[in-house]
N, C-alpha and C positions, 0 to 999 in steps of 0.2 A: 355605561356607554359614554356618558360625557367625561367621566374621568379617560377614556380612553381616546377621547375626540382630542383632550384638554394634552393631554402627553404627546400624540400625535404632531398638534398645531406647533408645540414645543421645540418637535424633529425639526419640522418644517422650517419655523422661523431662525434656527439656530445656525448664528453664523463664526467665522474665528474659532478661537481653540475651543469654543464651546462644542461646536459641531464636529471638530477633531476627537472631542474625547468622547463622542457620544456613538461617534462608529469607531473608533477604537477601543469600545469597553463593549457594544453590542459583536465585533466579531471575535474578541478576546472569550466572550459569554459563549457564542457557539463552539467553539472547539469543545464544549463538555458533551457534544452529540457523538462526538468520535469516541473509540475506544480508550480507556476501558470503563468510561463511562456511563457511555453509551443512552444519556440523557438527551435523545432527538426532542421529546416535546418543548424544550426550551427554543427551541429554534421558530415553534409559532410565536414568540416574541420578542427574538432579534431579530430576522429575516423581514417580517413588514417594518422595522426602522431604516431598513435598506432602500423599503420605497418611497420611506418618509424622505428621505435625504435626498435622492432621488427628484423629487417633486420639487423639492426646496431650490435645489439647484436651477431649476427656472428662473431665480434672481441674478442670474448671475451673466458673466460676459458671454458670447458668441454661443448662444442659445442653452447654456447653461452647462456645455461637454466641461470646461476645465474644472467646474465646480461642484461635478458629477464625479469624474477621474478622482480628484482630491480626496471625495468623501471615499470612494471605493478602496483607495487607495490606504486610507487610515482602517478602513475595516478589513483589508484583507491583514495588513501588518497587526492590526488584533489580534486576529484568528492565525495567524500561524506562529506568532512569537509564543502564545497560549499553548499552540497545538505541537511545536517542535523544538522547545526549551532544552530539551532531552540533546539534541543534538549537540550542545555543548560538553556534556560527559565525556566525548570523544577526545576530547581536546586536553583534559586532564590524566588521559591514558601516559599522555606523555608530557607534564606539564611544564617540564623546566624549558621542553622546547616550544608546545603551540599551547602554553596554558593563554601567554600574551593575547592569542589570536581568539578565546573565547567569546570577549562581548562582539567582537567582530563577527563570528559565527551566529550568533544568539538572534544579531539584529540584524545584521548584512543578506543570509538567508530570508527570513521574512521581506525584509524591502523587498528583493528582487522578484521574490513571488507574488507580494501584494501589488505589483505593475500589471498583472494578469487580471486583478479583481478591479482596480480601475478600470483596465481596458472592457471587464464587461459592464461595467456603471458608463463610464462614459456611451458605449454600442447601443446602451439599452437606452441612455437619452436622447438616442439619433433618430428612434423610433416611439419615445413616449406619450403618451395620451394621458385625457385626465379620467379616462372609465376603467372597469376592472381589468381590461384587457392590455394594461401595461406589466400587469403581472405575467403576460406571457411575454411582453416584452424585455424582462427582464430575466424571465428562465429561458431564453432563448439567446439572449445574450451572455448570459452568466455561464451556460453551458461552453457556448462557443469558447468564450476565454477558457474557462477549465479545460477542455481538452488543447489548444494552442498549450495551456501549463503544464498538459503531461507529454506532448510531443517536440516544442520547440526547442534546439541548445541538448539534445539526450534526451530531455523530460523530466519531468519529478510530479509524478501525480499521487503524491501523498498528503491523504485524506481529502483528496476531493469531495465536494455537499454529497453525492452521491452513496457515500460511507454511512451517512448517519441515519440510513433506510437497510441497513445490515442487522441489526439488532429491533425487535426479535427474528427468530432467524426464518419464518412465516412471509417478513413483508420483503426478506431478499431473494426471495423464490422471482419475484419480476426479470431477477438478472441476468434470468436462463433464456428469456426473450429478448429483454433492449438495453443490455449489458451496464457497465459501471456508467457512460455518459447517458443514456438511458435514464436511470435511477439519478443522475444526478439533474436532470430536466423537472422530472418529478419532485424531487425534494426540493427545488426551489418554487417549482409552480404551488406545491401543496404549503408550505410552509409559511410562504407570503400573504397566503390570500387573505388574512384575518386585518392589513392593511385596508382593504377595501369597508369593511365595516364601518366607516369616519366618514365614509366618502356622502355627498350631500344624494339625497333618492328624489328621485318625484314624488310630489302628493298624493298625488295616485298609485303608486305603488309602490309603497313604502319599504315593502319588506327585499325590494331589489336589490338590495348591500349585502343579503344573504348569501345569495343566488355563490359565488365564486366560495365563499368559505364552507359550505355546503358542498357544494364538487371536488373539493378539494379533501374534506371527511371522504366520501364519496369513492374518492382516489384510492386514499387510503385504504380502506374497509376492504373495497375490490382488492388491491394489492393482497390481505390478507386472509381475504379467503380463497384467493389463485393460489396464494401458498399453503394456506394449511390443506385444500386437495393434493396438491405435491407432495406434501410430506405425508403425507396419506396412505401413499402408494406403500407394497410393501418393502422394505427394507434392500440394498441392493446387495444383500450380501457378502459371503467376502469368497476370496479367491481361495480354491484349493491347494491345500498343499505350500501356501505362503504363509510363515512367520517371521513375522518383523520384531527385530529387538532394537531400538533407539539407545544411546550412551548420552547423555546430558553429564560433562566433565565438571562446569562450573570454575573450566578456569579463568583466572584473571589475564586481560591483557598484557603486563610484564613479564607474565610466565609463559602463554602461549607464544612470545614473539623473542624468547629468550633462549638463545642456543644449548648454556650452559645447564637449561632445566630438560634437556633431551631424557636424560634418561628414568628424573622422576615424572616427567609428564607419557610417557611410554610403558612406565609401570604402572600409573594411576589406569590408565586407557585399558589394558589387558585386564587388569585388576577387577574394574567395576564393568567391564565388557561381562566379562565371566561371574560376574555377583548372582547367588540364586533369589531368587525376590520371593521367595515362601517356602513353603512342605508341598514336597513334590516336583519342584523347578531343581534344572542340575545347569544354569547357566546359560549360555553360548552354543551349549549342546541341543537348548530346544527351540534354536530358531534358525532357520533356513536362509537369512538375510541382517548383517547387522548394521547399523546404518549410524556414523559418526558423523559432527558437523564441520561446517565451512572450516579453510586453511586450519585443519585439526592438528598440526605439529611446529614446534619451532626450528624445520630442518626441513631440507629438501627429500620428501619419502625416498622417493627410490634409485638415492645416492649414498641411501647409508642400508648397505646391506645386513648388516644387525636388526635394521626398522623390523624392513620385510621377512626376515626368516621368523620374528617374534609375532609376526601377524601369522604367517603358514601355521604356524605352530597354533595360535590360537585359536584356528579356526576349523570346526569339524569337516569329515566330509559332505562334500556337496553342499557346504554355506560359505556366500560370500560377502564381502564386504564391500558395500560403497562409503567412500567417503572423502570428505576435502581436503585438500594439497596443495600447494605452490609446487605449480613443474617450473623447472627452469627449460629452455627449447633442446632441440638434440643439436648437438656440440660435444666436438673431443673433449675429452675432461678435463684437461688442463686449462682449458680457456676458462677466462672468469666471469662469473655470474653476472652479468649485468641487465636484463630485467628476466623477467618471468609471466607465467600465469596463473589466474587464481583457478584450481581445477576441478574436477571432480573424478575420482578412480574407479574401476568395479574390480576388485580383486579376487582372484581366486582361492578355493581353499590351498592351493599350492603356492602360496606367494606370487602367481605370474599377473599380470595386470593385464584384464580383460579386453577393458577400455577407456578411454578419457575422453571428456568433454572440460574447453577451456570456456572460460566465462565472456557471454559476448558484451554484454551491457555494463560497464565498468562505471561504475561510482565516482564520478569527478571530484576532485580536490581528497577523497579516501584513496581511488588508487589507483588516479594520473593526474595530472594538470592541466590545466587550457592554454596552450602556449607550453609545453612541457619543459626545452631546451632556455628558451628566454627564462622561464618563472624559476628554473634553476641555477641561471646568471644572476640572477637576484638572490639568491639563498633562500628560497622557498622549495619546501619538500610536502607532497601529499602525505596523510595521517600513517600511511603506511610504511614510510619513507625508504620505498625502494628507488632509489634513483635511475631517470629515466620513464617513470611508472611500469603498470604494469600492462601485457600486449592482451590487445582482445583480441577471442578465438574468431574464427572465422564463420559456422556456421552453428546455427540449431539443431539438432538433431535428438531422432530416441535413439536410444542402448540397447541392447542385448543383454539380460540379467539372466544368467542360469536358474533355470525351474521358476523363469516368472514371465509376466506377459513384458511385451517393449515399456520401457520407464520414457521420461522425458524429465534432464536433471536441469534444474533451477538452481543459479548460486544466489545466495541475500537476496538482495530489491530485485531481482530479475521477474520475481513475485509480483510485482504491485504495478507492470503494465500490459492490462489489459491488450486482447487483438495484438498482441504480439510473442505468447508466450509457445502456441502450437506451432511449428512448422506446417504450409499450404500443402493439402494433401494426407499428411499424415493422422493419425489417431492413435494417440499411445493409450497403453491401459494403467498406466498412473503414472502422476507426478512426484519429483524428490527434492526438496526444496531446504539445500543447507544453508544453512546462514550462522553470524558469529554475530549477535544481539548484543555479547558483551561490550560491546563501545558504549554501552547508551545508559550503563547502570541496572539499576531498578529504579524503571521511569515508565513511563507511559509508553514509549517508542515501542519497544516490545511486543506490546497486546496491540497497537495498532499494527502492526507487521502481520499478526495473526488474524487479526480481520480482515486484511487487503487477500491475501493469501486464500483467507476460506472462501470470498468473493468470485475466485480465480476458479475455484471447484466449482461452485456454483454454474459458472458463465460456460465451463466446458464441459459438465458432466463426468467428472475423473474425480477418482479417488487424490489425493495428496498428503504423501508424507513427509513431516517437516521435522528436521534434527537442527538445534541451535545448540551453542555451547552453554549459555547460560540461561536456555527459556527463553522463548515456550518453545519445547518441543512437542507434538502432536500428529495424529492421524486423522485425518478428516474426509469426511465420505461425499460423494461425488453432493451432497445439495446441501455439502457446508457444515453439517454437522462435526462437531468436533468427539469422537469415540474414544479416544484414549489420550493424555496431557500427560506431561509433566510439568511443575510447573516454576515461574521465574525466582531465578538464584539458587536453586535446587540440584544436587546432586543424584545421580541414580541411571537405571535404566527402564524403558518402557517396552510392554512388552505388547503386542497387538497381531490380529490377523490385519490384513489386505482387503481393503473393500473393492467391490468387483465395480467396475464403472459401470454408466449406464448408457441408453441411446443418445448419442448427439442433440444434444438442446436446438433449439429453434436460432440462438444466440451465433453458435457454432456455422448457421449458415448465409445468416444475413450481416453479423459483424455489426456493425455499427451503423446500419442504413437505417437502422428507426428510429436511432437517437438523432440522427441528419435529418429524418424525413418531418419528429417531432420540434426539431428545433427550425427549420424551412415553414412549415404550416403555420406555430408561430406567430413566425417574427412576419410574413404575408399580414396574417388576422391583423397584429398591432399596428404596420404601415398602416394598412387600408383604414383602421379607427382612426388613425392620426391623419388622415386626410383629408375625414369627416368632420371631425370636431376638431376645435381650439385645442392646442397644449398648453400645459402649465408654464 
């Protein structure tokens, strides 16, 4: 304990680039709680440095906010230069043009996000005390910013603290009540509390410095045995009469986005569609559904009629194919291409195209621009470099899949935001979620996609199947469980039933009013202690 007091008073006192590097290496430390690491107990010893610094900032000018923001601010740039380094990969896709723009990526991204994590360091000094209840002062702040960080500018709420209560998959059973900002209240209230331990007690009752890191085990434990009952239950089975076949190509990005490779990227595809995977498998022929990923061709599908007659052809009766596209809009053919959308098809076994869904949440600076026409006055092109960007679809919606319940298809990140993924009213009986991972390498990026994603089952209760081009591809049943993989940088097909969804989560109907109602209770408790007592 006094080495613990003796580290502490260290946070505390620590000012200048000392204090810079000491929450730039404590949030750099937590991103090993995200996938695929998924080492959450280290966060019970970064997350109380967060209070330390926190506290320390009391020395500082105008009741201590800009010295609070600063420290936040160097911990969130930590944590996410740590946690989305991957992000740079992209940029080597095509290096001779945005290799330049790499460290601009690497760090530029992090800044802008770690504005979010000041924002809640400084929120949480507006109401800090010196007892244990600035710990909820500061999971009540810290939440609030995280979600501002997945809603403000589009969003990006990738790997929110929230995440690192996903693994084992017992303590994310919570999520099916008080969703990912939920889970993210909790992991900062529980993770912190071992700050309190240093704190000075009365004589008389010594053992009070317990009291919060004790509730916060407490937290925990409850968390895991609310889920191991969940998982308890019996299995939700799978759908009749549904078999799903996954294709994981494993192409590279200069082949997928390269016209000239049409026709051995169309052989590969048929090719390994049709692969038998044992003694007893005849292919394509023993699955009911074949499911290929995001922008799967480097051509516009169904304007080159050769695509299409090689898909009818390949596909038996009564199996269809979903899979991703670049439509271009309807237009006489003669007019030229100038933008498009990232889509999704359901074809039939006759070549005719069922349905499509165009993608509504577009990936900024991958595939449009902020200022689109300006930033292309300048010579600046999104990763994708369609000129113009690309158009987002206009609504959400389920599908219509022959011989299967209503889909609801997800393009890439469309995954990883929460209370926005179901359309109001509707209930589909699973999710399809393509994505093209290959930008990111073999890196981390990957497996955290696949953790945001099984989250997303979780919070809705739906089965989710998910085709990428180079990993992870997967099936995942409605409480997150992952039932059949393929796995990153890997060639092949996967071959799985259809898990049957289950009753609507509690999640499903309250949305995010618990995570509002726990971060409102709160930050009340911590004013009212700051009332009472002196702050630091």
């Amino acid at each position: 304990m006094h080495r613990l007091r003796a580290a502490a008073l260290a946070i505390v006192l620590a000012w200048g680039w000392r204090r810079a590097l000491v929450a730039f290496t404590a949030g750099a430390a937590s991103a090993l709680a995200m996938a695929p690491f998924n080492a959450w107990p280290i966060l019970f010893l970064t997350f109380p440095v967060m209070v330390w610094l926190i506290d320390g900032a009391g020395a500082g000018r105008l009741g201590g906010l800009p010295a609070a923001a600063i420290a936040g601010w160097w911990f969130g740039f930590g944590y996410f230069v740590a946690g989305l380094y991957w992000i740079g990969y992209a940029f080597l896709v095509d290096a001779d043009i945005f290799g330049w723009l790499l460290p601009v990526a690497v760090t530029g991204l992090p800044a802008y996000l770690a504005i979010y994590t000041a924002l809640g360091f400084a929120l949480a000094r507006l109401i800090w005390t010196t007892d244990a209840s600035r710990i909820l002062a500061l999971a009540a702040a810290l939440t609030s910013s995280e979600w501002l960080r997945g809603h403000l500018l589009t969003g990006f709420p990738w790997n929110a603290f929230g995440y690192a209560l996903s693994e084992p998959l017992a303590l994310a059973q919570t999520a099916s009540v008080i969703g990912l900002w939920g889970l993210t209240f909790l992991a900062v209230a529980i993770f912190a509390t071992p700050a309190v331990l240093v704190d000075p007690a009365p004589k008389s009752t010594p053992a009070r410095r317990f009291v919060a890191p004790a509730l916060g085990l407490a937290a925990l434990i409850a968390m895991g045995v609310f889920g191991a009952a969940r998982l308890a239950h019996p299995p939700a089975g799978l759908v009749d009469k549904v078999r799903l076949r996954l294709m994981q190509p494993n192409l590279q990005q200069d082949v997928k986005f390269n016209y000239s490779a049409k026709a051995a990227v169309m052989a590969k595809y048929l090719a390994l569609s049709d692969r038998a995977t044992g003694p007893g498998t005849s292919g394509v022929k023993d699955a009911t559904i074949l499911v290929w990923p995001e922008s799967a061709f480097p051509f516009f599908l169904t304007r080159e009629a050769d695509a299409m007659a090689q898909i009818a052809a390949l596909l038996p009766p009564g199996t269809s194919l979903i899979t991703g596209a670049v439509r271009v809009p309807d237009m006489p053919r003669p007019a030229p291409v100038v933008r498009a959308y990232n889509s999704i098809y359901i074809i039939g076994d006759d070549g005719g195209v069922r349905s499509v869904y165009d993608k509504l949440h577009l990936v900024p600076f991958g595939e449009y621009l902020p200022f689109q026409q300006f930033m292309e006055k300048l010579g600046f092109l999104q990763l994708t470099m369609l000129r113009g960007g690309y158009i987002p679809g206009l609504v959400r919606r389920t599908l219509e899949v022959p011989q299967a319940p209503p889909m609801l298809p997800l393009i890439c990140y469309e995954a990883v935001f929460p209370n926005e993924i179901v359309p109001p009213g509707e209930r589909p009986g699973w999710i399809v979620n393509l994505t093209n991972d290959g930008w990111f390498g073999i890196s981390t990026g990957p497996y955290q996609h696949l953790q945001q994603t099984r989250m997303r089952a979780i919070e809705e209760g739906l089965p989710i199947v998910r085709a990428a081009n180079t990993g992870i591809s997967a099936v995942i049943d409605p409480y997150g469980a992952v039932i059949a993989q393929l796995g990153l940088g890997h060639e092949g097909v996967l071959d799985s039933g259809l898990p049957s969804p289950i009753a609507p989560p509690l999640y499903t109907k309250l949305r995010d009013v618990p995570a509002a109602v726990m971060i409102a209770v709160a930050a009340l408790i911590a004013a009212r202690q700051r009332r009472k007592k002196p702050r630091l």
